[in-house]
C-alpha positions as CSV (number, residue, x, y, z in Angstrom):
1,X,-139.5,74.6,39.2
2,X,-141.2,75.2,42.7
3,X,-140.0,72.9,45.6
4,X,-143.2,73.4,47.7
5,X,-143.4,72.1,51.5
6,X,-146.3,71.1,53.0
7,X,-145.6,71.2,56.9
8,X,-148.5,69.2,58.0
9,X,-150.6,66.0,57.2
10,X,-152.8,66.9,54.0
11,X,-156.2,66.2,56.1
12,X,-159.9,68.0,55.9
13,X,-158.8,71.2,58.1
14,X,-156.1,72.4,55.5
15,X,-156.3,70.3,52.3
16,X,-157.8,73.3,50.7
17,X,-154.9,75.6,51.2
18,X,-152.7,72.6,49.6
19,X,-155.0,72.9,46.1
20,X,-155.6,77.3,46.7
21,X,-151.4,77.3,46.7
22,X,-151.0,75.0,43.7
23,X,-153.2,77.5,41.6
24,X,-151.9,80.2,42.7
25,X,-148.6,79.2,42.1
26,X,-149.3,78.0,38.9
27,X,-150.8,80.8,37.5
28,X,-148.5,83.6,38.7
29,X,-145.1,81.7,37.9
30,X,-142.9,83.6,35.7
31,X,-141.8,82.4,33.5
32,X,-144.6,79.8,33.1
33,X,-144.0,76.9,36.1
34,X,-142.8,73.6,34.4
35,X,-142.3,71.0,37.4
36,X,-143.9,71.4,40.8
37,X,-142.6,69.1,43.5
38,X,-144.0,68.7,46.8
39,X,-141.9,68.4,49.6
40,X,-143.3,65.7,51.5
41,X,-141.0,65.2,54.6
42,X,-143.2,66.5,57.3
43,X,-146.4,64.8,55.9
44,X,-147.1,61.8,57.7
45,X,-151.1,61.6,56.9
46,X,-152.9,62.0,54.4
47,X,-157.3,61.3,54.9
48,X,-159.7,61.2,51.9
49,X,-160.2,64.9,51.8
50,X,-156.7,65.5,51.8
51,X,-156.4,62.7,48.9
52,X,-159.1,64.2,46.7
53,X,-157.5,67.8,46.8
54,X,-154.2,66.1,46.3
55,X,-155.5,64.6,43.3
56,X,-157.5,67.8,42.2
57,X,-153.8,69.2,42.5
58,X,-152.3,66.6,40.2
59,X,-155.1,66.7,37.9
60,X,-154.6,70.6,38.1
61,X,-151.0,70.3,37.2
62,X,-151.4,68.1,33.9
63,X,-154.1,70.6,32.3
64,X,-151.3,72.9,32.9
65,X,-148.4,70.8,31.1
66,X,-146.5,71.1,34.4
67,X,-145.0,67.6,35.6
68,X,-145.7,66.8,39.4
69,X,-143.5,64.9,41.6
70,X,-142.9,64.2,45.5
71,X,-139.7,64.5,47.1
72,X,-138.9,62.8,50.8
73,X,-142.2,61.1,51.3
74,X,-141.7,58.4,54.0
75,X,-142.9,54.5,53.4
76,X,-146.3,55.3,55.3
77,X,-147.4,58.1,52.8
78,X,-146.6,56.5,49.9
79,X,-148.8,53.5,51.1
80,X,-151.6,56.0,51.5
81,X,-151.0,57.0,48.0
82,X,-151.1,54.2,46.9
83,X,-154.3,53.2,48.9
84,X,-156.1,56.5,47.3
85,X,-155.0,55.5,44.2
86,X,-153.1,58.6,43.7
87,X,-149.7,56.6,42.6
88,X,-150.3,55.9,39.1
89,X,-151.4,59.4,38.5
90,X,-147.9,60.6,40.3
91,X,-145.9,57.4,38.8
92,X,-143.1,55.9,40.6
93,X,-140.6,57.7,38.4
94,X,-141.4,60.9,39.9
95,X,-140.7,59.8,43.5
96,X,-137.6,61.2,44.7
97,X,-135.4,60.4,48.5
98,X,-134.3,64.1,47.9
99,X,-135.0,67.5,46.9
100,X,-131.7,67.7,45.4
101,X,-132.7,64.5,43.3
102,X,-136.1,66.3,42.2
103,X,-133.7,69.5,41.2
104,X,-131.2,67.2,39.4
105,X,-134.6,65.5,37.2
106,X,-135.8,68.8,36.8
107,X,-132.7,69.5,34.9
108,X,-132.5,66.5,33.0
109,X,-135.7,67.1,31.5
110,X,-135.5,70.8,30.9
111,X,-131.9,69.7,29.3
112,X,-133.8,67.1,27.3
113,X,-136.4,69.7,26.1
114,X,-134.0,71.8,25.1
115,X,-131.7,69.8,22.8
116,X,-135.0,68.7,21.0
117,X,-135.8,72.5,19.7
């Protein structure tokens, strides 16, 4: 699990860095990364270049097996997520008020995976 903070609005300056740490991230996690949440709090825009590496991100993620969520994204973000069409690839299950309710799904599942081996 990596709880990942992105300190700035996701817009065509720095969405680059957003999708360069994902793959980084993903591919030098040991052991192999499972659930990447981003840390929304401070993000308060997000433009279409920001959107599209966002979604390159998520799209990223899934070829990986690795389950992306979003932790303490406020009501204005998630509209723009939903504008770019970026919430059904997300899905509403993996929004989460907290990063200790990301943490505590994070468990569930890995609980879940577990007790099915």
């Amino acid at each position: 699990l990596v709880i990942y903070r992105f300190g700035a609005p996701i817009y065509f300056p720095n969405a680059h860095l957003l999708l360069e740490d994902a793959t980084r991230l993903v591919e030098t996690a040991q052991p192999p990364l499972r659930w990447f949440v981003l840390n929304a709090e401070t993000i308060n825009d997000i433009d279409i270049t920001g959107a599209k590496a966002l979604g390159q991100v998520i799209k990223l993620l899934a070829e990986r097996q690795v389950t992306f969520a979003i932790a303490r994204a406020h009501a204005p973000v998630l509209e723009l997520l939903e504008r770019y069409e970026l919430l059904h690839l997300i899905g509403e299950d993996r929004l989460y008020h907290t990063n200790l309710a990301a943490v505590d799904a994070y468990q569930r599942s890995a609980q879940a995976s577990l007790e099915q081996e």
